[in-house]
C-alpha angles and dihedrals in degrees: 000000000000119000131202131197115188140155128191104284103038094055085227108275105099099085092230121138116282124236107232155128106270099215086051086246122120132220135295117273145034114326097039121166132205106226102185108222091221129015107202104199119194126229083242087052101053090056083068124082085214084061100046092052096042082057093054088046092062103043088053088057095050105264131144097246100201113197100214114208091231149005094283120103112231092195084166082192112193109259093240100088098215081055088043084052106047080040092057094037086061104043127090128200128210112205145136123263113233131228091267094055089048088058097102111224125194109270091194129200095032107044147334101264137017116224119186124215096172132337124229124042135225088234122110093203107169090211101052113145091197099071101097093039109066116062131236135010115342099265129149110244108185116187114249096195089068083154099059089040089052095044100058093060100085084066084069099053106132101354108102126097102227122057098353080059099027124109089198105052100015083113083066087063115212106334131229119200116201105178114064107108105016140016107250092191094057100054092037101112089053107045097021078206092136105047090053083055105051091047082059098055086046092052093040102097088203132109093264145125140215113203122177126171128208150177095212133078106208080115086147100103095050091050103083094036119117099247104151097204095290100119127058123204124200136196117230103214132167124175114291091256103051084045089080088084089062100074118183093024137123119276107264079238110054077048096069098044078060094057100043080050095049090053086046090057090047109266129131108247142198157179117242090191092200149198089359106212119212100205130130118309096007094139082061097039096049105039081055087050085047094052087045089063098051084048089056093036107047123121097020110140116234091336101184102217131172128190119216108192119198123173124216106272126156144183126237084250100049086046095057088047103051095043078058098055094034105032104179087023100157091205104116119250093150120128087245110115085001141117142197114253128188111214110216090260079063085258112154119218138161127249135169114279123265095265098049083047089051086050105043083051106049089051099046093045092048096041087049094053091049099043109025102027096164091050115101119215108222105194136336109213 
């Protein structure tokens, strides 16, 4: 097992000790940036270019990059499970994605096809519905074979149900979604992963789409790439006060300076309202976070944005993992307004009743159509 410490100037390889932050956040405000503590690459990782460069990546930004002898992940956490937690949050892996994750799924009603770049994200968001999903610790494991990952998706041209079928989006082409599993914004300056994909699509002379959501703004390195509209970003937002269960996480605000500065370099936009929180005064808390969208958002000419609106909803598992990682967490996960749902796996999870849905819908259509009249609204679920 080889280890490297390196910092910016030195190119890493001095063995000297690394500047960064210790918990793998990063500070407070816009611009923030995840520095993983400690990068693991795999032997299989290091045979691809994509590796190789994730690893001098991290070393640039400060991290501990860990050649591991093998394929197997040595995460050694610490035994107290709040220590295993912060040590997981802050750790990336570098690894290859096998056949089977290359085998794109549907990812409706977002989008035709889901494509990972990663799974696993630096957030410590209090709501994630992934947390029960995802095994294991909470690492970061980014792909290394970006190529091969990159080079299965003309097979899906035209073959997804949602936007490649759909009257409605077809205009949308067959759709890509980058996001469900990870952010691949913020873990971009670590992994470069999305950069070298939207320069893909851009590239792909094809009817497609590339779509990502994220809750961070370091949208710099995306702005000179040669995207030719075919990727959307879209800022996930939810009202100031709900974004305090999205810990380590871009101010709402600065998110939605990214996303003004990414229309105005060409690119198709868009809002993920989620997860819409019913709690008390949310008329008043999201149609301020709507207002707050049309201000960021004014003058710009023929902006194409879309609004994706997803309500809180959880699963008896990611409810049991997130009240481990957050004990005392005031964000309600109680019975109380709530009904049992069956996903169409037989999965059972928990959403909002049929008369706080009513409600939540009625106000956000309504709200969308006064203060953002050119935005379409793509689903409610």
């Amino acid at each position: 097992m080889t280890e490297w410490r390196g910092t910016v100037a030195d190119g890493g390889r001095s063995g000297g000790m690394a500047t960064r932050i210790e918990t793998g956040e990063a500070a407070d405000g816009p611009g923030r940036v995840w520095r993983p503590k400690r990068v693991l690459i795999t032997r299989s990782a290091r045979e691809h270019a994509h590796g190789r460069a994730i690893a001098a990546r991290a070393l640039a930004l400060g991290s501990v990059v860990v050649e591991l002898p093998g394929d197997r992940l040595a995460l050694d956490l610490p035994d107290d499970p709040r220590r295993a937690y912060a040590t997981a949050k802050a750790t990336l892996a570098v690894v290859v994605a096998p056949p089977s994750k290359r085998k794109l799924q549907p990812i409706a009603p977002s989008a035709d096809w889901r494509v990972d770049l990663a799974e696993g994200c630096p957030a410590h968001c209090g709501y994630c519905y992934l947390a029960g999903s995802l095994k294991g610790p909470p690492i970061v494991r980014a792909y290394a074979n970006l190529d091969e990952i990159m080079g299965g998706l003309p097979d899906y041209l035209g073959r997804g149900q949602v936007t490649s079928r759909s009257v409605r989006r077809m205009d949308e082409g067959t759709t890509f979604e980058a996001s469900c599993y990870t952010d691949p914004l913020g873990i971009e300056p670590a992994t470069g992963s999305l950069s070298a994909l939207v320069s893909a699509f851009g590239a792909w002379e094809a009817d497609a789409q590339l779509r990502f959501t994220t809750k961070y703004d370091d949208v710099g390195p995306l702005l000179d790439l040669d995207h030719r509209g075919r990727t959307r970003m879209r800022a996930s937002v939810n009202p100031t006060g709900y974004a305090r269960f999205e810990g380590g996480t871009s101010p709402v605000a600065a998110r939605l300076v990214a996303l003004r500065r990414m229309a105005e370099a060409g690119y198709k936009i868009g809002l993920t309202i989620a997860p819409i929180i019913a709690a008390d005064g949310w008329e008043r808390a999201y149609g301020q976070l709507i207002a707050d969208v049309a201000d960021a958002l004014a003058g710009l000419p023929g902006a194409d944005l879309t609004v994706e609106l997803i309500t809180h909803r959880y699963t008896p598992g990611s409810k049991a993992v997130l009240e481990s990682w957050y004990p005392g967490s005031a964000l309600d996960m109680g019975a109380a307004g709530r009904t049992e749902k069956r996903t169409k796996f037989g999965s059972l999870k928990y959403v909002y009743d049929a008369d706080v849905m009513r409600a939540l819908r009625g106000f956000f259509e309504a709200e969308i159509a006064r203060m953002l009249p050119d935005a379409r609204i793509l689903y409610w679920t």
